[in-house]
N, C-alpha and C positions, 0 to 999 in steps of 0.2 A: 820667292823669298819666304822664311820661314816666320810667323807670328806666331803668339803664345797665348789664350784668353785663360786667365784665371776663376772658369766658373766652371756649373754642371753642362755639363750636351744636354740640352731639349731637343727635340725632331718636331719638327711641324706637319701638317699635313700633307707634303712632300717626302718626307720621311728623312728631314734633314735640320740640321742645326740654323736656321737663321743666319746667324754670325758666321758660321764658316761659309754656308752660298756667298752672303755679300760681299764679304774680305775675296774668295773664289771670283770673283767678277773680273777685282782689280790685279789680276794673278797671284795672291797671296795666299798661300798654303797657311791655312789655322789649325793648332791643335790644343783643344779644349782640356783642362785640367781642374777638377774640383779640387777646391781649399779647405769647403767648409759643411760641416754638416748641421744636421739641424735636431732638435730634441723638441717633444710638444709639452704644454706645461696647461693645468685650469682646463683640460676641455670640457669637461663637465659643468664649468662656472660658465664657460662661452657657452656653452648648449642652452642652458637655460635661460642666460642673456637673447638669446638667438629666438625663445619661444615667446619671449613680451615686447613685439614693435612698438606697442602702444607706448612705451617705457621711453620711447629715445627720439629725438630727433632727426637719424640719419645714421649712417654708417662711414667711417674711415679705412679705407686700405693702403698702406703705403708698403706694403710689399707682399710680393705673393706667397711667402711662408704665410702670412697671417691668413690670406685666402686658403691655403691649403688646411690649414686649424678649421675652416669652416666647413670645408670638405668632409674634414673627415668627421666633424660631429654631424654632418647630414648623412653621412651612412650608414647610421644604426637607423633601422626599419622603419619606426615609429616614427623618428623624426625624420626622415624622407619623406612620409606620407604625408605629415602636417604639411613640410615646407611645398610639396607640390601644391596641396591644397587650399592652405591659404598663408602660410606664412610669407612665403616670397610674392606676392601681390600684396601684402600689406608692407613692407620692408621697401618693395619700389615705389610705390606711394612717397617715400622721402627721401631726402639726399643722399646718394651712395657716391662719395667724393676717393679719387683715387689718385695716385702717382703713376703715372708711366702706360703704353700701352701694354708691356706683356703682364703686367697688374690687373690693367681693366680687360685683358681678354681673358683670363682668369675667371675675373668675377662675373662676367658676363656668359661665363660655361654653367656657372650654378643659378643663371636666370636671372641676373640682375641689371640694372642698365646702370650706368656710369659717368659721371662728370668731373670734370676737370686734372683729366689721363693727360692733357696735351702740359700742363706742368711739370717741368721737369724734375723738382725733387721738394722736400717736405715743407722747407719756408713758401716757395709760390705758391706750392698748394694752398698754405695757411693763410695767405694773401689773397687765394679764391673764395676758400671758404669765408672768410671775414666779410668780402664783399656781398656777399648772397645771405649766409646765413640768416635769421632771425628768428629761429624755434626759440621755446625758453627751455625745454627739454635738452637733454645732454645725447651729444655725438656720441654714439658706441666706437671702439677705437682700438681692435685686435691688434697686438706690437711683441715685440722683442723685446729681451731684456735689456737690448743695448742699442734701444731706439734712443734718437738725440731728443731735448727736453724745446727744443727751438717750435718744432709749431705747439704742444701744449700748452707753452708760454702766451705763444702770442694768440692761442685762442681768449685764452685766461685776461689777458691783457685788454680785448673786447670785450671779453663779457660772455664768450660763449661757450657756455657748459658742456663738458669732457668726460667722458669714463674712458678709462683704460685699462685695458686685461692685458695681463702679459699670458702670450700662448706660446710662446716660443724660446728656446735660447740656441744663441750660436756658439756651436764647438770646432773644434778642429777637425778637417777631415784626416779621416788615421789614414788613407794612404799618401798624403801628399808630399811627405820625403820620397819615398819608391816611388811614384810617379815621376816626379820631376827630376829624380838622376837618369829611370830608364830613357826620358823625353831627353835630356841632355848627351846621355853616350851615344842615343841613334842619331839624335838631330843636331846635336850640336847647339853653341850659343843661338838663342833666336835675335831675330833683327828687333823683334820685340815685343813687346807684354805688358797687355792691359790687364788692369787691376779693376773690381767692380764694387770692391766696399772695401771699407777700413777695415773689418776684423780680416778681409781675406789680405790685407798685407800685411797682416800682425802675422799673422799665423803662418807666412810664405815667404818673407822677408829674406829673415837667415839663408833658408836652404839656398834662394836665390843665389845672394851674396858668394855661397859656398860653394856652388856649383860654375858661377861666372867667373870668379879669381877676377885677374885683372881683366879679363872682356868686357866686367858687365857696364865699364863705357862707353863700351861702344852698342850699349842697347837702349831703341825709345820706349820710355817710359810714357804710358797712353791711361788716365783713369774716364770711366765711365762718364763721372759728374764731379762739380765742382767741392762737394764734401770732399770725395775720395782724393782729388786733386791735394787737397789741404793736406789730406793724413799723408799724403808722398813728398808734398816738401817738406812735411815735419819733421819726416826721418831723413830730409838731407838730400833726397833724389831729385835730380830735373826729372821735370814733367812736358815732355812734347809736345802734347797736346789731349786737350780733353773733347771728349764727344759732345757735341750743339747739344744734343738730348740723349737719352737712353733707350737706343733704338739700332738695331746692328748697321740700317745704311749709313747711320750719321757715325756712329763707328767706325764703321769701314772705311768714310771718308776723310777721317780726323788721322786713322791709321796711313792709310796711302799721303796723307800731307804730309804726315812726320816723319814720313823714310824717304821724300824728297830731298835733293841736296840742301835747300836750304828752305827748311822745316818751321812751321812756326812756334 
């Protein structure tokens, strides 16, 4: 049976996508399609934020675009050398709070250790952080331009102080019409198609629509998490089911529920 994931292929150290092994377990053929691409913004404001730990109380990751802004202001020479030397042992010295595990194995490539990965999306986190925090110093907080306002809020709302850099914005990826007709003439309608964020079903929406005609009810509609869940019944879609957490085996097993006959 044929599934559809609306993200980028990553390989693991197997030299494989995650998500298509686990979905492969349960006999389900996955074919990975990028939606969305990504643009970096401020890295030179993040760089220098990056060289005063003394400044911050911790650090925030809630997605791995914003770790990969980090990345790449560690690959100018100079700041490699710092952060081997002493920046990243003063940085883990304090809280480095994260969403999800492919976030915190992320940040944990550039040397940092990680708390509160086992959360599954931005409000728990805020609900972790709240419980532990008490620096009087401000969380540093690399985000997107179309980060939700829900944990800055409820930092704010305790009491605990927040910087935020936007490093990132999310665009459309240019091939994802030509993608997903060539995916549709060879493959045909999929049994179904998980979504992993709201802008990627802004942005994939239509084509869908336009490529399934009358099929596309007979497809399960599967999002990652309970945000994404929200922005798919907003536009009007049953949602099958959503993944326990954001992790391909609980995917893959929210998937194989939802193409059971009687699906939850």
């Amino acid at each position: 049976m044929k599934v559809l994931l609306l993200k980028d292929p990553k390989e693991d150290d197997c030299g494989q996508d995650p998500y298509v092994r686990e979905l492969g377990l349960y006999g389900l053929e996955a074919t990975l399609i990028p939606v969305l691409s990504f643009e970096f913004l401020s890295l030179p404001s993040l760089s220098e934020k990056l060289s005063h730990p003394e400044g911050y109380g911790g650090l925030i990751f809630t997605s791995p675009r914003a770790v990969e802004a980090v990345e790449r202001c560690l690959q100018k020479d100079t700041k490699a050398e710092a952060w081997k030397k002493s920046l990243k042992e003063k940085w883990n010295a304090k809280s480095v709070y994260v969403v999800g595990n492919a976030t915190a194995s992320l940040v944990n490539r550039i040397g940092l250790h990680t708390e509160g990965e086992s959360c599954g999306n931005a409000e728990k986190l805020a609900e972790y952080i709240c419980s532990r925090e008490s620096s009087a110093l401000p969380l540093l907080f690399p985000c997107g331009t179309l980060k939700r306002e829900i944990l800055p809020k409820m930092l704010k709302d305790k009491g605990i102080p927040l910087e935020s850099v936007t490093v990132y914005q999310t665009v459309p990826h240019p091939g994802i019409q030509g993608n997903l007709t060539s995916y549709y003439s060879q493959q045909g309608v999929p049994a179904s198609i998980t979504f992993f964020s709201p802008s990627g079903l802004t942005h994939s929406l239509k084509h869908i629509q336009e490529l399934s005609g009358d099929s596309i009810a007979q497809i399960k509609f599967v999002a990652i998490g309970p945000t994404t869940a929200h922005a798919l019944a907003t536009q009007g879609l049953p949602v099958s089911c959503t993944a326990e957490s954001p992790t391909p085996r609980a995917l893959a097993a929210s998937i194989r529920m939802a193409l059971q006959p009687h699906a939850c």
